[in-house]
FIMI-83565 format. One line per 2 residues: for each residue z, y, x of C-alpha. Coordinates in pm, whole numbers. Each point is the difference from the previous one (the first is absolute). Example, Ala and Ser with C-alpha at 12.3 -4.5 7.8 and 13.67 -1.06 7.14 Angstrom:
<rs>
780/-450/1230; -66/344/137
</rs>
This chain:
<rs>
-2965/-1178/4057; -87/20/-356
160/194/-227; -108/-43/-358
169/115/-334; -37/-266/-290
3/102/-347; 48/-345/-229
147/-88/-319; 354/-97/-17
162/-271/-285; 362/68/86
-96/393/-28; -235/-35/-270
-276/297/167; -186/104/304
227/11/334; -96/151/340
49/-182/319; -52/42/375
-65/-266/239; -46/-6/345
-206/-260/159; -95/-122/342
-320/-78/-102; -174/214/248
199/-99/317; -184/-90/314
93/-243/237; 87/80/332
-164/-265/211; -318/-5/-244
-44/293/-113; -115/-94/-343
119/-52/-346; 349/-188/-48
2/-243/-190; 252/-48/-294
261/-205/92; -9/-375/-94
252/10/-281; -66/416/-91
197/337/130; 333/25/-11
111/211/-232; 277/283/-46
63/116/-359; 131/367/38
172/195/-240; 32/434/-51
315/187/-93; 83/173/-278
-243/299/-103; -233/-180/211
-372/-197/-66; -219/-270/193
-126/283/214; 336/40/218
63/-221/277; -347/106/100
14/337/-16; 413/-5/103
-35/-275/261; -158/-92/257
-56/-353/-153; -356/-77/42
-5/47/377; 293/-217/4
-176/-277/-254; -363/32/213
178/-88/284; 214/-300/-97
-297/-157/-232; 225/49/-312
-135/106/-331; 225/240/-204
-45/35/-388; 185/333/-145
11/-13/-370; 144/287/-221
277/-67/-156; 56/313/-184
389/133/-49; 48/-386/-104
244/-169/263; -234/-262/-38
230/-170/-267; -122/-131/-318
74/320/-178; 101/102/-388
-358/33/-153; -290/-235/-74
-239/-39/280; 228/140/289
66/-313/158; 5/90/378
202/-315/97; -250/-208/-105
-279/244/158; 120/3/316
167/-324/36; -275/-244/-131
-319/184/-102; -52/228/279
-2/-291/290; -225/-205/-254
-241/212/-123; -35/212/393
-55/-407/113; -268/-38/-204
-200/344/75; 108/25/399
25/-334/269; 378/33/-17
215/-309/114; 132/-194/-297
265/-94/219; 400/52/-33
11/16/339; -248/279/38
133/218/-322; 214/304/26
149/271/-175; 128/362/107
82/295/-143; 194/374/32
312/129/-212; -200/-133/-363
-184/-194/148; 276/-142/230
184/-121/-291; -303/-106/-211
-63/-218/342; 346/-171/20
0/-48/-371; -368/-177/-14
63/-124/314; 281/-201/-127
-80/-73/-326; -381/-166/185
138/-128/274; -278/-258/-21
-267/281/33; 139/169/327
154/-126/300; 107/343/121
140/293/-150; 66/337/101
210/318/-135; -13/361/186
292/188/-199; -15/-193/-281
96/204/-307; 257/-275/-121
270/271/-65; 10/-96/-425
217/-274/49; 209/18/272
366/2/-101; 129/354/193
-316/154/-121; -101/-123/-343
-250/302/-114; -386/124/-30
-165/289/152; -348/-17/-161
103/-133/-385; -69/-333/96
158/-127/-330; -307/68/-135
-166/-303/171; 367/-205/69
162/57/-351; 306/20/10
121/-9/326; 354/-182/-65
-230/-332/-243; -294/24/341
278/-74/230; 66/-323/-124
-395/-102/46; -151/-63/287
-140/365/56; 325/-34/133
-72/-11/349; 371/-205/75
-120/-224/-315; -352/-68/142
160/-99/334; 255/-207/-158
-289/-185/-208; -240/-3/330
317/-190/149; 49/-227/-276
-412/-72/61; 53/-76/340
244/-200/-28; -130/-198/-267
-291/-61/237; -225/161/-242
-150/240/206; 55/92/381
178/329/103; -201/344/90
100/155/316; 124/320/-42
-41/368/192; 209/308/-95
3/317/109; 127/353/-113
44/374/198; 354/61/82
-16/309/-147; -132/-66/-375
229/-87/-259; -120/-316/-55
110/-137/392; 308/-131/-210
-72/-250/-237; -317/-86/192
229/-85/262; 258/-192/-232
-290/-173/-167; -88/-117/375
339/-134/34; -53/-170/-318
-283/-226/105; 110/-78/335
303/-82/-155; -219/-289/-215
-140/-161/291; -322/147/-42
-196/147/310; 17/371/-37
-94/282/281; 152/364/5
-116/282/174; 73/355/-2
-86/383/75; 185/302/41
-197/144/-317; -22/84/-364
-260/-154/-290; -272/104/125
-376/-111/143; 39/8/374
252/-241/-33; -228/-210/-256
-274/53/274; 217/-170/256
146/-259/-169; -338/-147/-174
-91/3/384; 278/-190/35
-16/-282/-248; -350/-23/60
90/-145/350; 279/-212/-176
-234/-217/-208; -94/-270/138
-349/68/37; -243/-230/231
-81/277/295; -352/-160/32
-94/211/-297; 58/316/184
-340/112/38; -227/335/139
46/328/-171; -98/369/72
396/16/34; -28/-239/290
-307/-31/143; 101/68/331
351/-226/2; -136/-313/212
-233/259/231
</rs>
């Protein structure tokens, strides 16, 4: 497995932006022994998103998230997204909608022999990142089939608890005037449904997951509610913990074996050299 950090220009950012990606490059087949191939139409990707405070470097160094990738054939591509929520934010060149919604998939497609494909296109991401991933997800529902949240920080505009913990007005504005947008994340569903129904786009499948014990478990759970309540195909699970990494470590585990990955990628690692001996 290949892990390799890209440094490349962004236009939505306007400078210089770190990346990592993990790549299956290097797998080995089990009943050759040699190189595998790329598959036909590229690796299936997983776009995966850090928390607040956090950088590019995380789910690698928190997680356990390349052994999972090598194993299932699944490239992963970790972007920084700064303190940004991955909105389009108040000042020029801080457009991380845009970055992670559109440019990212593009411009990793064109460096790395990533699938192209809806179907093969996913998006994940912790607290932050779990909201910046049901936000983009939504919003480019024609970029990813599949989207995941681990205790998505979507606390700012939930009715019983309608408040910030790390200024975010400074990227949101005013909280009350963002609410009526679709960083919204009940706006962004509404419009996703609206989509759907129009027959404009086809609906992601969703996953959802929080600790029972962190104070986001309740509007993560309502927010569940919410999209079942659609129609839409949503999946909850559940721990008895806080916000923290072992239960990110799980979980990406987790959804990794949820998407719907073709197991004939699975290939030989030193993590599993010995599992068909």
């Amino acid at each position: 497995m290949a892990l390799i950090q890209v440094n490349y220009l962004s236009k939505a950012l306007f400078r210089t932006v770190p990346v990592n990606v993990i790549l299956p490059s290097d797998k080995i087949s089990f009943e050759t022994l040699d190189y595998q191939g790329v598959p036909e139409s590229g690796y299936p990707t997983l776009y995966l998103l850090h928390g607040l405070l956090g950088n590019y470097t995380d789910w690698v160094s928190g997680t356990r998230v390349q052994r999972w990738a090598e194993d299932a054939g699944l490239a992963v591509v970790m972007p920084s997204g700064d303190n940004s929520f991955y909105i389009p934010g108040q000042v020029a060149n801080a457009d991380y909608g845009t970055f992670v919604g559109e440019e990212l998939p593009r411009v990793m497609s064109d460096i790395f022999p990533l699938s192209r494909r809806r179907e093969d296109t996913f998006i994940a991401g912790l607290s932050m990142g779990g909201y910046g991933a049901l936000r983009n997800g939504m919003i480019h529902a024609e970029t990813f089939s599949r989207i995941a949240a681990f205790s998505a920080g979507i606390h700012l505009f939930d009715s019983e608890s309608f408040f910030s913990i790390a200024h975010e007005e400074s990227v949101f504005g005013d909280l009350k005037e963002a609410a009526k947008t679709d960083k919204n994340q009940h706006v962004a569903l509404a419009h996703l449904k609206e989509r759907v129904g129009r027959g404009e786009v086809e609906a992601p499948e969703f996953w959802m997951s929080c600790g029972t014990e962190d104070p986001l478990y309740k509007v993560n759970r309502k927010f569940y509610q919410e999209i079942l309540d659609v129609g839409f195909k949503v999946d909850w699970d559940e721990e008895p913990c806080g916000h923290e990494w072992d239960f990110w470590d799980s979980q990406i585990k987790k959804v990794i074996d949820w998407l719907p990955l073709d197991a004939t990628n699975a290939t030989l690692g030193s993590g599993n050299v010995s599992k068909d001996l």
